[in-house]
C-alpha positions in Angstrom: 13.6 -70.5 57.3 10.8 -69.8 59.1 7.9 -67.2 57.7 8.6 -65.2 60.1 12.3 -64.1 59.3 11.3 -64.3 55.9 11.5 -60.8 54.4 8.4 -60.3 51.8 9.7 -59.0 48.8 7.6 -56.4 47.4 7.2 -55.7 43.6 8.1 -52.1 42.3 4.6 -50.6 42.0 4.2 -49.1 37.9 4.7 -45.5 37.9 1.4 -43.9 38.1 -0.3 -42.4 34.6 -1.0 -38.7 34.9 -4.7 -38.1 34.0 -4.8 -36.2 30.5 -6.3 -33.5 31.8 -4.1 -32.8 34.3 -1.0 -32.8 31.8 -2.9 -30.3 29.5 -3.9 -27.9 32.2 0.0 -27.9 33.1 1.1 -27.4 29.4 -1.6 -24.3 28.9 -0.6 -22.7 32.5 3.1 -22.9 31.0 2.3 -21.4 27.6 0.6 -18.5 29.5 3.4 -18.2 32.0 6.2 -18.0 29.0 3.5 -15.7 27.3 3.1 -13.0 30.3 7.2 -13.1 31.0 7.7 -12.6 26.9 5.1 -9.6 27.1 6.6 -7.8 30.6 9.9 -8.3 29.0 9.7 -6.5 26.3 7.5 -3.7 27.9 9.6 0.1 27.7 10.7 1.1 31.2 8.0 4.3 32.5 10.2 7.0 33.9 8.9 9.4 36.6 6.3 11.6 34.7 5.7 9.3 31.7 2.6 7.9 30.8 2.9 3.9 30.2 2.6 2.9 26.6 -0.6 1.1 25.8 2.0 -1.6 23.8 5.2 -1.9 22.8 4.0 -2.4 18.9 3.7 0.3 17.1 0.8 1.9 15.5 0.2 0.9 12.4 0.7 3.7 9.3 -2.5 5.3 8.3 -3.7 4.4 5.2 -3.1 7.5 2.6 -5.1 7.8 -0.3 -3.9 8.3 -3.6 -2.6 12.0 -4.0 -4.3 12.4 -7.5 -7.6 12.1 -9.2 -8.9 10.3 -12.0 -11.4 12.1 -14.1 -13.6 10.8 -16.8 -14.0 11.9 -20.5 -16.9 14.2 -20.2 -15.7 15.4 -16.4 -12.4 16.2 -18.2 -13.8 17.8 -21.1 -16.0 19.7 -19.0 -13.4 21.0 -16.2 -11.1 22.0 -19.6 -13.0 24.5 -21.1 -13.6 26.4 -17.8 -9.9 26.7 -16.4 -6.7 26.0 -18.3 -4.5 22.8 -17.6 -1.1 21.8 -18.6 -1.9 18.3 -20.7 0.3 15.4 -20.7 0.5 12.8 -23.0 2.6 9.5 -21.4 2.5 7.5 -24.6 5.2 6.7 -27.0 6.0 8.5 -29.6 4.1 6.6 -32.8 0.8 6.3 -30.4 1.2 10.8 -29.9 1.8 10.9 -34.0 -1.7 9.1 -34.3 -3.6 11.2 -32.6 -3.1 13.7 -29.3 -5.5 16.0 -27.1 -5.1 19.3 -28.7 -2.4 21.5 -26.9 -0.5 18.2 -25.0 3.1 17.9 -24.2 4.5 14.9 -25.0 6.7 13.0 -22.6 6.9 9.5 -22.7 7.0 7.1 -19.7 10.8 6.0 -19.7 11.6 10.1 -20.0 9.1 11.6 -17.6 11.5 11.6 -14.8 13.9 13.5 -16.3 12.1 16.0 -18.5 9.1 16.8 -16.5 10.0 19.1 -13.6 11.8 21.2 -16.6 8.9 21.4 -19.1 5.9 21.6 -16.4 4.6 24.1 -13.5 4.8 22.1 -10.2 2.0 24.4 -9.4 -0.7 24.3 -12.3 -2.8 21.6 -12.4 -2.1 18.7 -14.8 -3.8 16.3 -17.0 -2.3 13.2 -17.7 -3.6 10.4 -20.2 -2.0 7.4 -22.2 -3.8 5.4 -24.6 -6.4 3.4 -21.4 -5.4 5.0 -18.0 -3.4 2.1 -17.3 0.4 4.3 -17.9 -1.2 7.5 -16.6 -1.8 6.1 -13.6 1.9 5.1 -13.1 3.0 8.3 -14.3 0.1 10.5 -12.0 2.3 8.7 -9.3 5.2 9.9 -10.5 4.1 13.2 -11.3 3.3 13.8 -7.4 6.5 12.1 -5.9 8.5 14.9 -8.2 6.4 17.1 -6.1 3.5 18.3 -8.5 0.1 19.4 -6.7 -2.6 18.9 -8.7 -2.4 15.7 -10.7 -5.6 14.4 -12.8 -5.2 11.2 -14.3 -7.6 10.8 -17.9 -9.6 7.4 -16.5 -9.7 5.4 -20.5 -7.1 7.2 -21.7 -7.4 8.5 -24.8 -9.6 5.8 -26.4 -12.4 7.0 -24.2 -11.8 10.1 -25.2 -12.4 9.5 -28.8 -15.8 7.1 -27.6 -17.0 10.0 -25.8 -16.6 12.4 -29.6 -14.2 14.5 -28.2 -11.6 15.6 -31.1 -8.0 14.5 -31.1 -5.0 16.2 -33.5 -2.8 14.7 -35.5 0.4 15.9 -36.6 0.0 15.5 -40.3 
């Protein structure tokens, strides 16, 4: 055979490398592209009129404070002897036998569902303490999702009560 009719075989060239940043330009313009098409998906459709929402998430809930207050001893004391409170004591029943604010109702915890929109004024304002503040707390809560207005919770309970010399009764 003569070179000339010889065909020249050519070897298959290796497939070319993309450049890295080439591939991760491509992979961020994707993202973004599945990003947009997710977010005008999911927009709400604006009817003649209507303003566009800002974003189809809603607002978040606004933070509400706790619908009671927590007084100290002395604040307590003090706020007692110039307008008249209903008193509450949370704890159970041998704590109140050893010693109770003078005038209290006694309801424990595990009954104050039950008994309290029967044996207190929704409307007066109410003093609740158990032995640290820890109970009254939980039952302040309570108090204002049976619809009482004016709950005050004893901050210390009833030990700082007796720290700050104020008197307690007994039922002996």
């Amino acid at each position: 055979m003569s070179k000339k009719n010889r065909k020249t075989i050519q070897k298959p060239s290796a497939p070319r490398r993309r450049s890295a940043p080439f591939f991760i330009y491509g992979t961020v313009f994707a993202v973004l592209c599945i990003l947009l098409l997710m977010i005008l998906h999911t927009e709400t459709p604006v009817t003649s009129g209507e303003e566009a929402p800002l974003s189809s998430v809603p607002a978040p809930e606004p933070v509400t404070e706790t619908a009671y207050i927590s007084l100290t001893a002395p604040e307590a004391h003090e706020r007692l002897q110039q307008e008249p409170w209903q008193i509450l004591d949370v704890r159970e029943d041998s704590e109140y036998q050893s010693g109770h604010l003078q005038n209290s109702l006694h309801i424990p915890m595990d009954q104050l569902s039950e008994r309290a929109t029967q044996e207190l004024d929704k409307t007066a304002p109410v003093l609740v303490y158990c032995r640290s503040g820890n109970r009254s707390a939980v039952a302040a809560e309570i108090l204002i999702n049976l619809g009482f207005d004016q709950v005050i919770n004893l901050d210390g309970g009833i030990v700082a009560w007796q720290s700050g010399g104020y008197a307690v009764q007994t039922n002996e």
